[in-house]
Chimera marker file (.cmm) of the C-alpha trace (Angstrom):
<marker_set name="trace">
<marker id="1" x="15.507" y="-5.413" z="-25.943" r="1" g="1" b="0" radius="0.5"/>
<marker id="2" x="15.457" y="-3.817" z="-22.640" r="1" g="1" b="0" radius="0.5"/>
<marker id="3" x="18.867" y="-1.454" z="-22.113" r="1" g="1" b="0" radius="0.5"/>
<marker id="4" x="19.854" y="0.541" z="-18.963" r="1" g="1" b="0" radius="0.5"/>
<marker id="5" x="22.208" y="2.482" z="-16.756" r="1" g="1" b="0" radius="0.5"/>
<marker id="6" x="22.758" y="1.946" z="-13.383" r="1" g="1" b="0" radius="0.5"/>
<marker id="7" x="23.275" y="5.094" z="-11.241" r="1" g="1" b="0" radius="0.5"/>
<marker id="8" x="24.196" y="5.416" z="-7.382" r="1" g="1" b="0" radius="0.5"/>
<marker id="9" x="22.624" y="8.778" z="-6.069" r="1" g="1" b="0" radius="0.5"/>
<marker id="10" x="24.040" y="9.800" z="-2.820" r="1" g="1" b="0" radius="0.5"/>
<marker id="11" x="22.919" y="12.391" z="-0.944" r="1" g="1" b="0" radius="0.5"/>
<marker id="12" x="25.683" y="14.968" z="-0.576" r="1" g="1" b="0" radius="0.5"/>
<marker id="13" x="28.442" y="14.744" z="1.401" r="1" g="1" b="0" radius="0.5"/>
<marker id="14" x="28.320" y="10.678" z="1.811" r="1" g="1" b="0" radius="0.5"/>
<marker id="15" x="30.611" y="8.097" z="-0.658" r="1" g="1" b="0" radius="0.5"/>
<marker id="16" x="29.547" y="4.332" z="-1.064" r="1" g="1" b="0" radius="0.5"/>
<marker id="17" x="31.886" y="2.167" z="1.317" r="1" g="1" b="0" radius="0.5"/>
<marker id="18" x="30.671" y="-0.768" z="-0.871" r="1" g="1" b="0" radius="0.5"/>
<marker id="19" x="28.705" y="-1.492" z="-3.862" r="1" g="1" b="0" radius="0.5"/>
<marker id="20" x="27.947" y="-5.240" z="-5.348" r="1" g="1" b="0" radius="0.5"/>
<marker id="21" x="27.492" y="-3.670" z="-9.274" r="1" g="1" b="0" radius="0.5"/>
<marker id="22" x="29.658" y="-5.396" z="-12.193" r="1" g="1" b="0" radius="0.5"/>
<marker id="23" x="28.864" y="-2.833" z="-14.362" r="1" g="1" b="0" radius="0.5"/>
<marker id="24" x="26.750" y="0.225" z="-14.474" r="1" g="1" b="0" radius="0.5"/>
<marker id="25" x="25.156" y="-0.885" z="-17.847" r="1" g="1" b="0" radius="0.5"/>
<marker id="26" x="22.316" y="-3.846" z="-18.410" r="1" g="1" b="0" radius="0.5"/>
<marker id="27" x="20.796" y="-5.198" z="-21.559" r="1" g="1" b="0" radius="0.5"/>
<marker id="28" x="18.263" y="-7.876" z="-21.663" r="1" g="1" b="0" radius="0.5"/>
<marker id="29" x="16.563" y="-9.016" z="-24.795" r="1" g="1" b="0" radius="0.5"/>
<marker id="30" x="14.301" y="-12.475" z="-25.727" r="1" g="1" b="0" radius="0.5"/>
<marker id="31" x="11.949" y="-13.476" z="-28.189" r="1" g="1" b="0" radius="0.5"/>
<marker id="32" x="8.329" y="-12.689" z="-27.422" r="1" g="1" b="0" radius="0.5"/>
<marker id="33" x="5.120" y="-15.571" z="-28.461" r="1" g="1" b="0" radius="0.5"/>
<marker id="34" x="3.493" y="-14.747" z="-32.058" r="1" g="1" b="0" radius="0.5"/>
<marker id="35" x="0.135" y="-14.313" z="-29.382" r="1" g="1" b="0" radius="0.5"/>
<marker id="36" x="1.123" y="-10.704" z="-28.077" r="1" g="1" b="0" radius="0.5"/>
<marker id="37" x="0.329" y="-7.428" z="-29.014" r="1" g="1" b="0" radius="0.5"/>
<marker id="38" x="3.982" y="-5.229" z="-29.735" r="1" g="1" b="0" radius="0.5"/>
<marker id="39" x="2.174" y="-2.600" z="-30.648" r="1" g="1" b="0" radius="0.5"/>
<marker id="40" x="0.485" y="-1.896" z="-27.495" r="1" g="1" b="0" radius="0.5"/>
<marker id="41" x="3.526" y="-2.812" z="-24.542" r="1" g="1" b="0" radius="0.5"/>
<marker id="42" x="3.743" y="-0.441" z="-22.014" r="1" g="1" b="0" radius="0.5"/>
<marker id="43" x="6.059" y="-0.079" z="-19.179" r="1" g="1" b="0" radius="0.5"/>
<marker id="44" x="6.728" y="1.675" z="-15.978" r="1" g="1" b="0" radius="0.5"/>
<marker id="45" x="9.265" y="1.971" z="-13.594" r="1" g="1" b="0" radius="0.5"/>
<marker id="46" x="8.228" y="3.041" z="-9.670" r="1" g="1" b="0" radius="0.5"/>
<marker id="47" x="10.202" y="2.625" z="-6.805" r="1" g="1" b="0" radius="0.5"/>
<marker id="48" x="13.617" y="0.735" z="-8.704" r="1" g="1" b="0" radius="0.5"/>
<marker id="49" x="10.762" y="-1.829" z="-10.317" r="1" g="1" b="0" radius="0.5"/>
<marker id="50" x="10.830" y="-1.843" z="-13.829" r="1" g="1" b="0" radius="0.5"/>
<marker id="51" x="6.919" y="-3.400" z="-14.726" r="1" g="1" b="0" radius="0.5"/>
<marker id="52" x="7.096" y="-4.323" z="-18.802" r="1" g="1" b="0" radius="0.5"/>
<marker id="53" x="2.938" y="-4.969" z="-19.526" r="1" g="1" b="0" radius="0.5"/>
<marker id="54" x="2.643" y="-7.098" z="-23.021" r="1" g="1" b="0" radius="0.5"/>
<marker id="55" x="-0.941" y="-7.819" z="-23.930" r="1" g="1" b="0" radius="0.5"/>
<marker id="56" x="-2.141" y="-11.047" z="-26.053" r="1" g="1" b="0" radius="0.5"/>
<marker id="57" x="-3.820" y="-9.675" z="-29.464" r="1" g="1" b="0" radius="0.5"/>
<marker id="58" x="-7.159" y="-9.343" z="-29.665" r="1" g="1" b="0" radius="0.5"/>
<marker id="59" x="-7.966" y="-13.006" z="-31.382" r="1" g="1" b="0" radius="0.5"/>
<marker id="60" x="-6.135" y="-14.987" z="-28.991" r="1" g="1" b="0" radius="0.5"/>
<marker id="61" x="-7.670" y="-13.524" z="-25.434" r="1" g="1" b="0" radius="0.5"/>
<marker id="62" x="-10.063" y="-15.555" z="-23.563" r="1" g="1" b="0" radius="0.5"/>
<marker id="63" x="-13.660" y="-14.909" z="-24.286" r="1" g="1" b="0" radius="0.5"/>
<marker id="64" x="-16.464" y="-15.091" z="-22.276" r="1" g="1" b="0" radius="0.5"/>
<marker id="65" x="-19.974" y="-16.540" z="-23.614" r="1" g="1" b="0" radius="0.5"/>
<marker id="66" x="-22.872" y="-15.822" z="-21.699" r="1" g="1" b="0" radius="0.5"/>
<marker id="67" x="-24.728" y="-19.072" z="-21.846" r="1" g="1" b="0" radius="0.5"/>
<marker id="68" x="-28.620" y="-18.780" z="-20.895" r="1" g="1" b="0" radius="0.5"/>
<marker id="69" x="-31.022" y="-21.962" z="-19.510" r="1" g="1" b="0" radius="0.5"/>
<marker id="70" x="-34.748" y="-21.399" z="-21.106" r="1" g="1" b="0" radius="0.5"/>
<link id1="1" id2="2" r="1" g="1" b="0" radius="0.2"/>
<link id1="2" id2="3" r="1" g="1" b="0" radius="0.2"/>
<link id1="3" id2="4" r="1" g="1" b="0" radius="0.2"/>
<link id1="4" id2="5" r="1" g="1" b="0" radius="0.2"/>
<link id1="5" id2="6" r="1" g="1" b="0" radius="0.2"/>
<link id1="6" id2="7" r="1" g="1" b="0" radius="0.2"/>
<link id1="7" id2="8" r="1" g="1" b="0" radius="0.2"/>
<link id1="8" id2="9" r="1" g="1" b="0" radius="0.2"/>
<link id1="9" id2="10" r="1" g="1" b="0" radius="0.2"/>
<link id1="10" id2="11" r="1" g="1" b="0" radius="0.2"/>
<link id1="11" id2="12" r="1" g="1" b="0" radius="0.2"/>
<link id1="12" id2="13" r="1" g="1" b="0" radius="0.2"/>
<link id1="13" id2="14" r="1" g="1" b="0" radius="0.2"/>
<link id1="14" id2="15" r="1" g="1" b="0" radius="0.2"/>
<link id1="15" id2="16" r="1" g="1" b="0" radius="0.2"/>
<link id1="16" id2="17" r="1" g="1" b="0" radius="0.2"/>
<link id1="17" id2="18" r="1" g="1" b="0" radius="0.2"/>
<link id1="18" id2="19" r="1" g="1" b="0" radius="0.2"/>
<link id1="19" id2="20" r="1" g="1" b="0" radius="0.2"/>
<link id1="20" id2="21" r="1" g="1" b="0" radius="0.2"/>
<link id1="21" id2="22" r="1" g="1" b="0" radius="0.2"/>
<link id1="22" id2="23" r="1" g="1" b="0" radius="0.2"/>
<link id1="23" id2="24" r="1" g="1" b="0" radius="0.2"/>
<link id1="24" id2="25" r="1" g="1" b="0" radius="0.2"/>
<link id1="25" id2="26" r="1" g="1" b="0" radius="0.2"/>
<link id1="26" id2="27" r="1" g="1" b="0" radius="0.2"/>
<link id1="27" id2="28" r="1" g="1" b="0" radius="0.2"/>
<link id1="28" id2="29" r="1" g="1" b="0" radius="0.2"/>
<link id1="29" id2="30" r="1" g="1" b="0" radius="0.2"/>
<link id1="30" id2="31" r="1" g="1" b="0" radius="0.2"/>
<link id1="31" id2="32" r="1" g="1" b="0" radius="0.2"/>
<link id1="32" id2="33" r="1" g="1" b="0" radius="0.2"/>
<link id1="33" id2="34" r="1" g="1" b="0" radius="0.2"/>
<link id1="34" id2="35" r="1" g="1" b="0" radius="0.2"/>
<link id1="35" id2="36" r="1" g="1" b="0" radius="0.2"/>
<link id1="36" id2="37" r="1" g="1" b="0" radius="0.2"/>
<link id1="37" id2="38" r="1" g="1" b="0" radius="0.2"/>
<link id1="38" id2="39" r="1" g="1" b="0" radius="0.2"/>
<link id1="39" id2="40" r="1" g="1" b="0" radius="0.2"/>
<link id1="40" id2="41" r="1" g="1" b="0" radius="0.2"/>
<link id1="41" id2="42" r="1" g="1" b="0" radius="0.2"/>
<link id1="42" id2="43" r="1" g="1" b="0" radius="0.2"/>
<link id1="43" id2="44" r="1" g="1" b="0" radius="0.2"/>
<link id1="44" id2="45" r="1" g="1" b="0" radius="0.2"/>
<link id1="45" id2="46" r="1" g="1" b="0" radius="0.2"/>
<link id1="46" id2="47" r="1" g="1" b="0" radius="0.2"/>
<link id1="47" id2="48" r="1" g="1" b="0" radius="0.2"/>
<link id1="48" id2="49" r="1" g="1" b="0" radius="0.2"/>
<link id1="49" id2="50" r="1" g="1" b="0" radius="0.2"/>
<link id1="50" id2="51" r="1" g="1" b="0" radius="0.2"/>
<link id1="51" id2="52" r="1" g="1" b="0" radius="0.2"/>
<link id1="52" id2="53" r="1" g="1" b="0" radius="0.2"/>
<link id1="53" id2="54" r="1" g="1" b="0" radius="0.2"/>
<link id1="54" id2="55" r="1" g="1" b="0" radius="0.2"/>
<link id1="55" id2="56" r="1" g="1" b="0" radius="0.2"/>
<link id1="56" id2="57" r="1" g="1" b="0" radius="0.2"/>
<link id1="57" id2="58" r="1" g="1" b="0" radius="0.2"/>
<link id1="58" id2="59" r="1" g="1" b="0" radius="0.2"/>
<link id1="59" id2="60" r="1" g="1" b="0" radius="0.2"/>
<link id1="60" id2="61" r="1" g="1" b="0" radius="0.2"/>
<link id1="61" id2="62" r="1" g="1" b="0" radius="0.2"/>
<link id1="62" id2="63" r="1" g="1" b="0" radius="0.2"/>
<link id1="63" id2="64" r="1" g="1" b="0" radius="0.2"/>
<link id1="64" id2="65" r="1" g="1" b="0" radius="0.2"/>
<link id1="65" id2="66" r="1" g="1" b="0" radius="0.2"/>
<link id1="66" id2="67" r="1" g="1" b="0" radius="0.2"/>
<link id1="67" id2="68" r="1" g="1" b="0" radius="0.2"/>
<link id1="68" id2="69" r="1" g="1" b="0" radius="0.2"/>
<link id1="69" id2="70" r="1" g="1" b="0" radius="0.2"/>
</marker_set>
């Protein structure tokens, strides 16, 4: 589950004439594939952009087999 608060910073001395927010709170939450890795999500926020990273476990990434002609 992914929770939040929404906050409007203004720079002093300035009000918001208009803002298109419901609510200042946000929860979003879904069922993740048996194929990913829980343990090792990460996430970042930069710039208003929250970026959630989920990696597949180990056994189910694609591998790569080196295949040599004699």
């Amino acid at each position: 589950m992914i929770e939040g608060d929404v906050a409007l910073n203004l720079p002093t001395g300035m009000s918001a004439l208009y803002a298109d927010l419901r609510s200042t709170k946000y929860r979003r939450s879904f069922t993740l594939s048996g194929e990913l890795d829980t343990a090792q999500i990460a996430a970042s926020l930069k710039d208003g952009l929250l970026t959630v990273r989920i990696p597949k476990r180990v056994e189910f990434r694609t591998r790569k087999i080196k295949v040599e002609v004699p």
